[in-house]
LOGUPA-80562 format. One record per atom (N, C-alpha, C, O, CB): z, x, y; residue in one letter. Coordinates in steps of 0.2 Angstrom, whole numbers, padded with zeros to 4 digits, always signed. Atoms other than C-alpha are relative to their C-alpha. Glycine has a CB too. Layout:
REM LOGUPA-80562
ZXYA...
This chain:
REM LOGUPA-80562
-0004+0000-0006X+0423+0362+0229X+0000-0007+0003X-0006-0009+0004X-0002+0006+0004X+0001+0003-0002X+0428+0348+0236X-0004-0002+0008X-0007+0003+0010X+0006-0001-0001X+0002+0001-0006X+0421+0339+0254X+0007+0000+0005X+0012-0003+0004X-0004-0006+0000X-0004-0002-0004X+0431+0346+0269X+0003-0008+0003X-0002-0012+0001X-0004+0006+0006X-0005+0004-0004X+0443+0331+0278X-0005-0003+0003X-0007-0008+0001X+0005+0004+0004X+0004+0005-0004X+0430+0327+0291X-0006-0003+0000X-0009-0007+0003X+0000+0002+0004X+0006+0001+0004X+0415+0328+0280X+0003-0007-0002X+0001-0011+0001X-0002+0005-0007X-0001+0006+0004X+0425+0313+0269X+0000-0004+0006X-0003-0010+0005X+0008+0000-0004X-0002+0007-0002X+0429+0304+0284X-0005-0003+0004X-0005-0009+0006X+0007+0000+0004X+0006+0002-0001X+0412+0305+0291X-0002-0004-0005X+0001-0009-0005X-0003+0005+0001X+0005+0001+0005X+0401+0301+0277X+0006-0009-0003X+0003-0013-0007X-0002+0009-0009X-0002+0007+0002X+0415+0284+0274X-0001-0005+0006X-0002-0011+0005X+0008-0001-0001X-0002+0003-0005X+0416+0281+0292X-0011-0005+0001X-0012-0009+0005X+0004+0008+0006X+0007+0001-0002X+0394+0280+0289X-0003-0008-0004X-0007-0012-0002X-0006+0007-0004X-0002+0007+0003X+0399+0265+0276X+0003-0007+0004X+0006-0008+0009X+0006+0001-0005X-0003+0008-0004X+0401+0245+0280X+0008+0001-0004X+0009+0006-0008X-0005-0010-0004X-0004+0002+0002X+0419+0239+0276X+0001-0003-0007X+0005-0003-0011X+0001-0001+0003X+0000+0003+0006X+0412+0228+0263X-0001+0005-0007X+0001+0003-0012X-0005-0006+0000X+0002-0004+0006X+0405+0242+0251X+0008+0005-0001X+0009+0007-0007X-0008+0006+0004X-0006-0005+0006X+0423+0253+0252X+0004-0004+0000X+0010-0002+0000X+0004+0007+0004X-0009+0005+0000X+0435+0237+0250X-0004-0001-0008X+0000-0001-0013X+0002-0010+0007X+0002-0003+0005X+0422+0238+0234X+0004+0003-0005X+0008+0002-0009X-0003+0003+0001X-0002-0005+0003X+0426+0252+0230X+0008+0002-0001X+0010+0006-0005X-0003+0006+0003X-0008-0003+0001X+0444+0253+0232X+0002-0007-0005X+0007-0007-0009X+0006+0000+0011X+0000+0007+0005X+0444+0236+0221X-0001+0005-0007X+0004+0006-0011X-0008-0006+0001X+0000-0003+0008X+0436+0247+0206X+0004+0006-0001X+0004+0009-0006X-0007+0002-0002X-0005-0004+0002X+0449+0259+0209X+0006+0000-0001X+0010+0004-0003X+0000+0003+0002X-0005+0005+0003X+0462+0248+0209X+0005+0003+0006X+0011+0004+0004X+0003+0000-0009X-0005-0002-0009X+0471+0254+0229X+0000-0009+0002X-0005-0013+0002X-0008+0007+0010X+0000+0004-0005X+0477+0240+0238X-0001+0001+0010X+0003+0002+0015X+0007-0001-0003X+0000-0005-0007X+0467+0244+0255X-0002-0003+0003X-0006+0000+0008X-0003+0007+0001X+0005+0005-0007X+0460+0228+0265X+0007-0003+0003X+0010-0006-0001X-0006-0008-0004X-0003+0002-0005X+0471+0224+0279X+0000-0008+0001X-0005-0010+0004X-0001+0003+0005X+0004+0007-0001X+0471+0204+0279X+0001-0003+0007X+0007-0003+0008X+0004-0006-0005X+0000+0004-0006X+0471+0195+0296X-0002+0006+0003X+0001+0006+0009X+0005-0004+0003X+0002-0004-0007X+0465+0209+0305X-0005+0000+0003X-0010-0001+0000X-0001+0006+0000X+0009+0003-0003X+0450+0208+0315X-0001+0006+0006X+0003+0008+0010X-0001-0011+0004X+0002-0003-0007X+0441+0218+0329X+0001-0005+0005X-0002-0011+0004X-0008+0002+0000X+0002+0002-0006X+0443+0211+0346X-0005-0002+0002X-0006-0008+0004X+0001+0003+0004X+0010+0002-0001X+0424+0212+0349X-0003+0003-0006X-0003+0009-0008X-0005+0004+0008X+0001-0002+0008X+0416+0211+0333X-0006+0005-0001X-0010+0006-0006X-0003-0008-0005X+0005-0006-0001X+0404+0227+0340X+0006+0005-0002X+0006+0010-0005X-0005+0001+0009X-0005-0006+0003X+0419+0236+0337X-0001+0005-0005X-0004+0003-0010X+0005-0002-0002X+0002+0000+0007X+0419+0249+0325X+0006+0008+0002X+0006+0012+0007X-0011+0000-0002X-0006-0003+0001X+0434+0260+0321X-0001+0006-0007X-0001+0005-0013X+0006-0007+0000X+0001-0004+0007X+0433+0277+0310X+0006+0007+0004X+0006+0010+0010X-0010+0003-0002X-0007-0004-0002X+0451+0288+0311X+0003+0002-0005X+0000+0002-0010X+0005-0002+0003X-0005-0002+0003X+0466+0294+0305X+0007-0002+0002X+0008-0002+0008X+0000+0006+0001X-0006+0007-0002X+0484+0283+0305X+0003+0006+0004X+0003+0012+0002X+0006-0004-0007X-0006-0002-0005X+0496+0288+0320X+0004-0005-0002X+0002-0010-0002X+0000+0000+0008X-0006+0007+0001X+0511+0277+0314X+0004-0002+0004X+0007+0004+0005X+0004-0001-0004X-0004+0003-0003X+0521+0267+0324X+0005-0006-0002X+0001-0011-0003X-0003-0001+0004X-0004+0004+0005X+0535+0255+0317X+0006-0002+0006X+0009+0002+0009X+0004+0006-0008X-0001+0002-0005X+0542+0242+0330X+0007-0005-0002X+0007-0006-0008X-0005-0003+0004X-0006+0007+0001X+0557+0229+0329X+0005-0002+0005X+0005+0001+0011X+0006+0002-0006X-0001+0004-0007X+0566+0217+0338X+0006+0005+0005X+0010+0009+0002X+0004-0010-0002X-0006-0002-0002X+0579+0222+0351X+0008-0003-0003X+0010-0008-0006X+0000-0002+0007X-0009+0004+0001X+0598+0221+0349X+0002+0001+0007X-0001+0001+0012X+0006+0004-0007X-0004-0003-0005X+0611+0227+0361X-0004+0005+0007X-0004+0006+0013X+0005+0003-0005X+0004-0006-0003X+0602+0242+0365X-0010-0001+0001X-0014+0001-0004X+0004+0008-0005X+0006+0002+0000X+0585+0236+0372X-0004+0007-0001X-0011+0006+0000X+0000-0004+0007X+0006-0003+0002X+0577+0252+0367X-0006-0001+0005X-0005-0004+0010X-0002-0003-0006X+0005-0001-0003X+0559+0255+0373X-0008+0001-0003X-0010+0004-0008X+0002+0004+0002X+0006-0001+0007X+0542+0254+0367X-0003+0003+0000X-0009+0002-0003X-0004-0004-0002X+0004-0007+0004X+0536+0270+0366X-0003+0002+0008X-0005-0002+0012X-0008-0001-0009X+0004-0003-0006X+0527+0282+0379X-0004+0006-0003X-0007+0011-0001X+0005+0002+0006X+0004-0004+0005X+0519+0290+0365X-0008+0003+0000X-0011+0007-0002X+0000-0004-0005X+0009-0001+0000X+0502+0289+0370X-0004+0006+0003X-0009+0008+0002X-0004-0007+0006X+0002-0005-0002X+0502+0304+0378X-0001+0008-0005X-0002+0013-0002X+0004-0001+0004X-0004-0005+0005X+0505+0316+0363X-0007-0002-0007X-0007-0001-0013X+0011-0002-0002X+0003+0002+0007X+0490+0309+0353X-0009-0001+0004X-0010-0003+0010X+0004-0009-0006X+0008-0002-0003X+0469+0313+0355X-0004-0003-0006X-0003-0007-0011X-0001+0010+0001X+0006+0003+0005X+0454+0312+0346X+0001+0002-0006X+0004+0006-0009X-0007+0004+0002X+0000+0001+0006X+0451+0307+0329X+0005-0005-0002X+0004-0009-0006X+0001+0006-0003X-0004+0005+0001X+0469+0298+0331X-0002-0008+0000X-0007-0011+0003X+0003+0001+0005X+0001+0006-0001X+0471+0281+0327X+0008-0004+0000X+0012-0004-0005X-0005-0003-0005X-0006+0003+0000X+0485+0271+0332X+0002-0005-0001X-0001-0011+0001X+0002+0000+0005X+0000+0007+0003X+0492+0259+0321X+0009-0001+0001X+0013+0003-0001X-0003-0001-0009X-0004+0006-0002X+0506+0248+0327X+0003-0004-0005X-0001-0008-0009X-0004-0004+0004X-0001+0004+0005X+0516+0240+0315X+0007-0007+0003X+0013-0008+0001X+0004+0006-0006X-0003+0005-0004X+0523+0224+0326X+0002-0003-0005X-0003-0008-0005X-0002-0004+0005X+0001+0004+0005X+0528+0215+0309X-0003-0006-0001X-0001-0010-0006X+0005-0001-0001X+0004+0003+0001X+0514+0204+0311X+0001-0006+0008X-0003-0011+0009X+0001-0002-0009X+0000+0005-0005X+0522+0195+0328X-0004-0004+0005X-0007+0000+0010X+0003+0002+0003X+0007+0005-0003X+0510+0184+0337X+0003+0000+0010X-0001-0001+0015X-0001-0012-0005X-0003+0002-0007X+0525+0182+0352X+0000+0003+0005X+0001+0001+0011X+0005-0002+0000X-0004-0008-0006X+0526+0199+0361X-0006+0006-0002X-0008+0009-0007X+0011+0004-0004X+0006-0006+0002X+0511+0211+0364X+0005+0007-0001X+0011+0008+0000X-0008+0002+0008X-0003-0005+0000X+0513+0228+0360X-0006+0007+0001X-0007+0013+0000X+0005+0000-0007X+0004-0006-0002X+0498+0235+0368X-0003-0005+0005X-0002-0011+0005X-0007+0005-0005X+0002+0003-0003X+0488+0233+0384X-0005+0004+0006X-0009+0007+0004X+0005-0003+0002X+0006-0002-0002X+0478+0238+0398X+0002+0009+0002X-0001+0014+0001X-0004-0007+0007X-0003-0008+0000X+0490+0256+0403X-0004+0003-0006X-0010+0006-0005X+0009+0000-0002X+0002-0004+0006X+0488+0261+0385X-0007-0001-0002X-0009+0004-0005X+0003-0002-0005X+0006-0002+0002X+0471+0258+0383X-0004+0002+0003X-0009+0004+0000X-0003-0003-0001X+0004-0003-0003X+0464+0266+0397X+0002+0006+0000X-0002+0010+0002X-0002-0002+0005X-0001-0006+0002X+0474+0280+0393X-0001+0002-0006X-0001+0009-0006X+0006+0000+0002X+0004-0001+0005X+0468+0280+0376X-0005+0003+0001X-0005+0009+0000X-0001-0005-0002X+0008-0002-0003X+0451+0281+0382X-0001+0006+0002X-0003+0010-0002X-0003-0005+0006X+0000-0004-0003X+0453+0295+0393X+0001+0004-0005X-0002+0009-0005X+0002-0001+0004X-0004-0006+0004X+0463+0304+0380X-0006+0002-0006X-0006+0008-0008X+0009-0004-0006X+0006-0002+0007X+0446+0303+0364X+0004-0006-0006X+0001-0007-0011X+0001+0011-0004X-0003+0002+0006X+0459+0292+0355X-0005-0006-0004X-0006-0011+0000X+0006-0003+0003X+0003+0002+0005X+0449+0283+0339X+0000-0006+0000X-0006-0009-0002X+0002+0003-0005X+0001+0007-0003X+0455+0266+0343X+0009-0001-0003X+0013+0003-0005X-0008-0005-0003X-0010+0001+0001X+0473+0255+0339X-0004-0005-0004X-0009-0007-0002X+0007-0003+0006X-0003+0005+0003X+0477+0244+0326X+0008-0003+0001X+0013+0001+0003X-0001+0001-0007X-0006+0002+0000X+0491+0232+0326X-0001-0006-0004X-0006-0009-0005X+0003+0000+0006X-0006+0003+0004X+0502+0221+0316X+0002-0005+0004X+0008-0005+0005X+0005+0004-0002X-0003+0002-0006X+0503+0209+0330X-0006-0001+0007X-0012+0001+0006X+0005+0006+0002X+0005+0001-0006X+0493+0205+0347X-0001+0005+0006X+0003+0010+0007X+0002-0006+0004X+0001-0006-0008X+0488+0215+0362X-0002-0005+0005X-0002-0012+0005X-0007+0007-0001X+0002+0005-0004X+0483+0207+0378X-0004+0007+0005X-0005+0013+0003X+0007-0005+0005X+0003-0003-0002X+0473+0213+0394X-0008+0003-0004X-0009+0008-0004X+0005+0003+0001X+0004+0000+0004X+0458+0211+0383X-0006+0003+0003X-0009+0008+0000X-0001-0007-0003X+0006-0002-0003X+0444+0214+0396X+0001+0007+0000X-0003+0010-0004X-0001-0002+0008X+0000-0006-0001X+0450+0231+0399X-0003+0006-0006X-0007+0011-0006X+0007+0000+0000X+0003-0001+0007X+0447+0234+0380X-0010+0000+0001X-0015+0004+0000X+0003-0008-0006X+0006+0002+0002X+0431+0227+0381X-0004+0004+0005X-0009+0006+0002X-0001-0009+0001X+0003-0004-0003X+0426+0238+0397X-0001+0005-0001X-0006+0008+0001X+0002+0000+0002X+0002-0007+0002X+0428+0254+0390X-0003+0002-0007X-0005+0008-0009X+0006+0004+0001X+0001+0000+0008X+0423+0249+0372X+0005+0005-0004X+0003+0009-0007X-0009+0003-0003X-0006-0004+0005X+0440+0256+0365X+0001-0005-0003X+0003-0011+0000X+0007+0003+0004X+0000+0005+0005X+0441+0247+0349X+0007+0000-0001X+0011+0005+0000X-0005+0002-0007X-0007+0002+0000X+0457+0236+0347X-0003-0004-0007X-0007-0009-0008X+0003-0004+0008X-0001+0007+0008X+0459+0227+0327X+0007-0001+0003X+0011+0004+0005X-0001+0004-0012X-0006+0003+0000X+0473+0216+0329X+0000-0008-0004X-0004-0011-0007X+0002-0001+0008X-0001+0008+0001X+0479+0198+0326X-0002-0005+0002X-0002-0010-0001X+0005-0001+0001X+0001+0005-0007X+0473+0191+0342X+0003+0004+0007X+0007+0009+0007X+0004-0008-0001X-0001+0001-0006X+0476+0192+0358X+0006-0005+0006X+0004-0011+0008X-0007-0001+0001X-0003+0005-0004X+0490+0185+0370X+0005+0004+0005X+0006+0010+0004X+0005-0006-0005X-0002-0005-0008X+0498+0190+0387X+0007+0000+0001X+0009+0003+0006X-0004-0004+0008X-0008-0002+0000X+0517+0190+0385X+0001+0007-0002X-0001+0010-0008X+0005-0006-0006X-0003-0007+0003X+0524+0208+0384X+0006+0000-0004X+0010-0005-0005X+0003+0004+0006X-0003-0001+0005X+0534+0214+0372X+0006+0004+0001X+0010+0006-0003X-0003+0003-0005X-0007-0004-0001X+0546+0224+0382X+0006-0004+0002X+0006-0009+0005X-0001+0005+0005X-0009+0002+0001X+0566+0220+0382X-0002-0005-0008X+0003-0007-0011X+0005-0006+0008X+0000+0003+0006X+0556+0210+0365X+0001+0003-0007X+0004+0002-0012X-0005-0003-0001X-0001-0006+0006X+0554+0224+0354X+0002+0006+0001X+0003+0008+0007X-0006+0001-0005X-0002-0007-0003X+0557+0243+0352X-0002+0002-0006X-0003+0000-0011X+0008+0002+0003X+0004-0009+0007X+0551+0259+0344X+0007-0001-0006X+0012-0001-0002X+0000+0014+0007X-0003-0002+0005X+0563+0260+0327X-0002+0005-0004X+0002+0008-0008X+0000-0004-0004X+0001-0007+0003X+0553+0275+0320X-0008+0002+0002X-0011-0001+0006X+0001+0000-0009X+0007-0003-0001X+0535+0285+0322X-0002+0008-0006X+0000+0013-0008X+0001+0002+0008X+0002-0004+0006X+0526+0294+0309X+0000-0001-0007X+0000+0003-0011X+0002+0004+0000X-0004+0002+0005X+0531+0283+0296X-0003-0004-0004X-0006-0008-0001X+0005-0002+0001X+0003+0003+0002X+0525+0275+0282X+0001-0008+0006X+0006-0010+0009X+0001+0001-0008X-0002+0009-0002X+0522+0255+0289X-0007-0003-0002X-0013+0000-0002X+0002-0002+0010X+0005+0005+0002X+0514+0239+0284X-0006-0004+0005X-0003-0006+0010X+0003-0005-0003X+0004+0003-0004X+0497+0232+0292X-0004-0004-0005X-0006-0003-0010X-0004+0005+0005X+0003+0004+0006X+0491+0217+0285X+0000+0000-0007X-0006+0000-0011X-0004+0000+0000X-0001-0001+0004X+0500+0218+0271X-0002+0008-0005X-0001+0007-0011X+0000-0006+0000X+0000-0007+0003X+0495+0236+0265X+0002+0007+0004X+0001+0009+0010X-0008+0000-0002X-0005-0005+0000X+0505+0251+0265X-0004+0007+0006X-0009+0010+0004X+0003+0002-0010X+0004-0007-0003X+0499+0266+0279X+0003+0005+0002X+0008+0004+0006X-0004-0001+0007X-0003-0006-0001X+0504+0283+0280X-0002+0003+0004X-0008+0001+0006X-0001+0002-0004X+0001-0005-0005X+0503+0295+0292X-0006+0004-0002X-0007+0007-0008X+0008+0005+0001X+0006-0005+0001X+0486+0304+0292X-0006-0005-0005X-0012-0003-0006X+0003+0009-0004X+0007+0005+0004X+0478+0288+0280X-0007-0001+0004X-0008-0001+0010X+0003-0008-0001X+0006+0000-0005X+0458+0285+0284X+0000-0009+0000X+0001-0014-0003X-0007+0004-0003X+0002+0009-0005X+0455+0269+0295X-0007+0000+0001X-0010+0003+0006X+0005+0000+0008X+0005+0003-0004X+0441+0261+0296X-0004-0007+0000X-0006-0009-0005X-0004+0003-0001X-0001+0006-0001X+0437+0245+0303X-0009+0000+0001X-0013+0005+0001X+0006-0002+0007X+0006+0004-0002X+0420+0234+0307X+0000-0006+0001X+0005-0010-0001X-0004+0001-0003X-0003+0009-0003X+0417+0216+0313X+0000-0004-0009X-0003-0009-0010X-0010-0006+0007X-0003+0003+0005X+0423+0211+0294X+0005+0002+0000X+0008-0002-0004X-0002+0001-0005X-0008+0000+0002X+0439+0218+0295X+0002+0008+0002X-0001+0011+0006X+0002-0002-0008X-0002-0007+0003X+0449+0235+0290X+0002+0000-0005X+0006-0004-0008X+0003+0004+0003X-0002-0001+0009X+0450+0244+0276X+0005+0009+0000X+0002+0014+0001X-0010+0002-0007X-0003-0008+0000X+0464+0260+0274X+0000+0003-0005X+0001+0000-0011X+0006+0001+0001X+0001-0003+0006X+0461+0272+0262X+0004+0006+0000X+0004+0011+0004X-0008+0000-0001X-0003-0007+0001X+0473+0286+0255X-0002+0004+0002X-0008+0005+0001X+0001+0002-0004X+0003-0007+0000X+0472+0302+0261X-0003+0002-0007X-0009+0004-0008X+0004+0005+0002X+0001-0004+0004X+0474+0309+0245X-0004-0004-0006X-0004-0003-0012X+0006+0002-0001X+0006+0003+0007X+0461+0299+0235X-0007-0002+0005X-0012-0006+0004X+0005-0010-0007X+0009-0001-0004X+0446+0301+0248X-0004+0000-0002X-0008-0005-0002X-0002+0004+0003X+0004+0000+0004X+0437+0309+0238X-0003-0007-0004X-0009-0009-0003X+0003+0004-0003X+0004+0004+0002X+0434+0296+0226X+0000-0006+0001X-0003-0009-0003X+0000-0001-0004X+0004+0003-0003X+0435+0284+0237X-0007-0001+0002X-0011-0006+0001X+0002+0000+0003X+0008-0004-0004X+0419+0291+0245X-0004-0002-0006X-0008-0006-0006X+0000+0010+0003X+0006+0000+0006X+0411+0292+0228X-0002-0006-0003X-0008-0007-0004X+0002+0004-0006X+0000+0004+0003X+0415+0277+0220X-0005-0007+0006X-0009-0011+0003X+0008-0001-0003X+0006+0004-0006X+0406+0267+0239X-0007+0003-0002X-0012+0000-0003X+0002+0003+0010X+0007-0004-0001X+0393+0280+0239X-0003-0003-0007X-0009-0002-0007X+0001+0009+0000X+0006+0004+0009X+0386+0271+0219X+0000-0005+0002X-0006-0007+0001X+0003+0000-0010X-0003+0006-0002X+0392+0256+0226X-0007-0004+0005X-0009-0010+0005X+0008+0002+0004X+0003+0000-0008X+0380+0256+0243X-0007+0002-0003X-0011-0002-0001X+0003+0007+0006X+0002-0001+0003X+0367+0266+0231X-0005-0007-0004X-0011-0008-0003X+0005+0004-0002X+0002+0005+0007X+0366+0251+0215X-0003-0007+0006X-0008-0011+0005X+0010-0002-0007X+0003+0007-0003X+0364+0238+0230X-0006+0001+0005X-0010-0003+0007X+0006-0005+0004X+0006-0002-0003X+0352+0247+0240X-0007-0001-0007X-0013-0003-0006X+0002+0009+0003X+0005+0002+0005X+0342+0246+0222X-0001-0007-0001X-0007-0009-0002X+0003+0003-0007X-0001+0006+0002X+0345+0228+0219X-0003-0003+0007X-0006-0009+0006X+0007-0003-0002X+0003+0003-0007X+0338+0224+0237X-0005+0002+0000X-0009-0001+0004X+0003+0003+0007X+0005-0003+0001X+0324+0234+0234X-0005-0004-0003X-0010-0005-0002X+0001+0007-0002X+0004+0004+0005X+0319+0225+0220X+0000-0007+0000X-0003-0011-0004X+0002+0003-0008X-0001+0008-0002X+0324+0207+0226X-0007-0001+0005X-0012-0005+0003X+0008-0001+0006X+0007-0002-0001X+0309+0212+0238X-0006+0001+0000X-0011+0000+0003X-0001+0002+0001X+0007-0002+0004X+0297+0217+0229X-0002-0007-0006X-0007-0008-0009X+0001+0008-0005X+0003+0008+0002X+0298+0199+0220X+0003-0002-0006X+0002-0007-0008X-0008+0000-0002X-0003+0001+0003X+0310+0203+0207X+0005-0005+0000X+0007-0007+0006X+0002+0003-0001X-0008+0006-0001X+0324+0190+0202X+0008+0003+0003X+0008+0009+0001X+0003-0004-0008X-0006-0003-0002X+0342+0194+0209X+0003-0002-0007X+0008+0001-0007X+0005-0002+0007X-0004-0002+0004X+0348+0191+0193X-0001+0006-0006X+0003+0009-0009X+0000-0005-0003X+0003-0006+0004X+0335+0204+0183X+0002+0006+0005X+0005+0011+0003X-0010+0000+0000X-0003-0006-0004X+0340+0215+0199X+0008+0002+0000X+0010+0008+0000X-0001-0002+0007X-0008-0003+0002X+0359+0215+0196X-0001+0005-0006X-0001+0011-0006X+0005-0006-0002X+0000-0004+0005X+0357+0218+0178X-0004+0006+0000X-0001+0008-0005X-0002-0004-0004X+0005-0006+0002X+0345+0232+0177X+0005+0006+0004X+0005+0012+0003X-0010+0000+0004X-0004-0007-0004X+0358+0243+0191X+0009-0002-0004X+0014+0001-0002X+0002+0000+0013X-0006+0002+0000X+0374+0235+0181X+0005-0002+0004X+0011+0000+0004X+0002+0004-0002X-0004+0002-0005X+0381+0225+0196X+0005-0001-0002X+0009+0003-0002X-0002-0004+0002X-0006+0003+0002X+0393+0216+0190X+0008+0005-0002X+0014+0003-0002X-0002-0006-0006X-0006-0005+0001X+0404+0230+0185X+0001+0004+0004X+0006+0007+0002X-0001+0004-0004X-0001-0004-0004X+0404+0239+0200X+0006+0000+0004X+0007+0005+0007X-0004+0001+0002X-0005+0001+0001X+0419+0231+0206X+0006+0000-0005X+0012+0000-0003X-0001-0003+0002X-0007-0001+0006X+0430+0232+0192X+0003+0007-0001X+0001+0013-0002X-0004-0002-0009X-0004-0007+0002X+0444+0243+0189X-0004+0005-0006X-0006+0004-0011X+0008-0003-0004X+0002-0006+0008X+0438+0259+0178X+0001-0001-0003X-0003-0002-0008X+0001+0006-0002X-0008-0002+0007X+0452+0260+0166X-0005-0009-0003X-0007-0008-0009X+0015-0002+0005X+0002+0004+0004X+0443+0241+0161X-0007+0000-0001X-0008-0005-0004X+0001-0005+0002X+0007-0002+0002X+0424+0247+0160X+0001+0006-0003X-0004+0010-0002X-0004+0000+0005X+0002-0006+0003X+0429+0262+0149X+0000-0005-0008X-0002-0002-0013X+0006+0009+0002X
């Protein structure tokens, strides 16, 4: 029988980033977000994607969402500003209404501002950076719930998110499971190799003896 939903997202959420970007390596997922970063690199972010999918105005200046209300704990709101650096699309409203709500934290595709606010309530913000120009009459909501791109990798609605001061990594729902498994040997083989680096062994007798070097590699090329 498999592990219930919040079992998986616990027991990933207990993993660094570096051990499941690993593992999503030897499974061959495209799931490390590039330029994303924690705000404050204490951050630490474990969820489920809310999507949000933004673009510029035209005629009809649109609006950028009042969404925040309609989304709780475990949520994570990810923001898909196409990567704009010019125009925030979060700020100190939304984060403290975040906070209050249990919400899991935000990503974006893009900047936010109002940084202290963040930093006060420890509501974890992964973004691009930080810059104080609003984004309203700049962009507008075009859809919600929908697949969108964050640092160049693809997030679905309900995908697991989880960030630390190295980055983020999303990981399918529907291949959790061995997500989880393939970290969990991963976390396992270097907890062995650390053990025995200590004890006075060489790190190269210590790789070899847990089969390091293979533990990143696609399956399909170590069968």
């Amino acid at each position: 029988m498999g592990q219930s939903d919040g079992d998986v997202l616990e027991r990933l959420g207990g993993l660094g980033t570096a051990t499941i970007s690993d593992a999503l390596d030897r499974l061959g997922i495209a799931g490390q977000a590039l330029g994303i970063a924690p705000l404050e690199s204490s951050f630490r972010l474990i969820g489920r994607a809310w999507t949000l999918r933004y673009g510029p105005v035209g005629e009809d200046r649109g609006s950028v969402g009042d969404y925040i209300d309609d989304l709780g704990p475990g949520d994570v709101v990810v923001l898909d500003n196409q990567g704009r650096v010019d125009a925030t699309v979060w700020g100190d409203l939304l984060t403290t209404t975040a906070s209050r709500r249990g919400v899991a934290g935000t990503v974006i595709d893009g900047v936010s501002r109002d940084s202290d606010r963040s930093t006060a309530l420890n509501y974890p913000l992964f973004t691009r950076g930080n810059w104080m120009r609003t984004g309203k009459d700049r962009v507008r909501v075009e859809a919600t719930q929908v697949p969108v791109s964050i640092g160049g990798v693809r997030v679905e609605p309900g995908d697991l998110l989880i960030g630390d001061r190295d980055g983020l990594v999303v990981v399918p729902a529907a291949r959790a499971d061995e997500v989880l498994a393939a970290a969990q040997r991963i976390e396992h083989a270097e907890s062995l190799i650390r053990a025995a680096v200590e004890s006075g062994t060489s790190l190269r007798d210590a790789r070899a003896e847990v089969g390091y070097h293979d533990l990143q590699t696609r399956q399909e090329e170590t069968k």
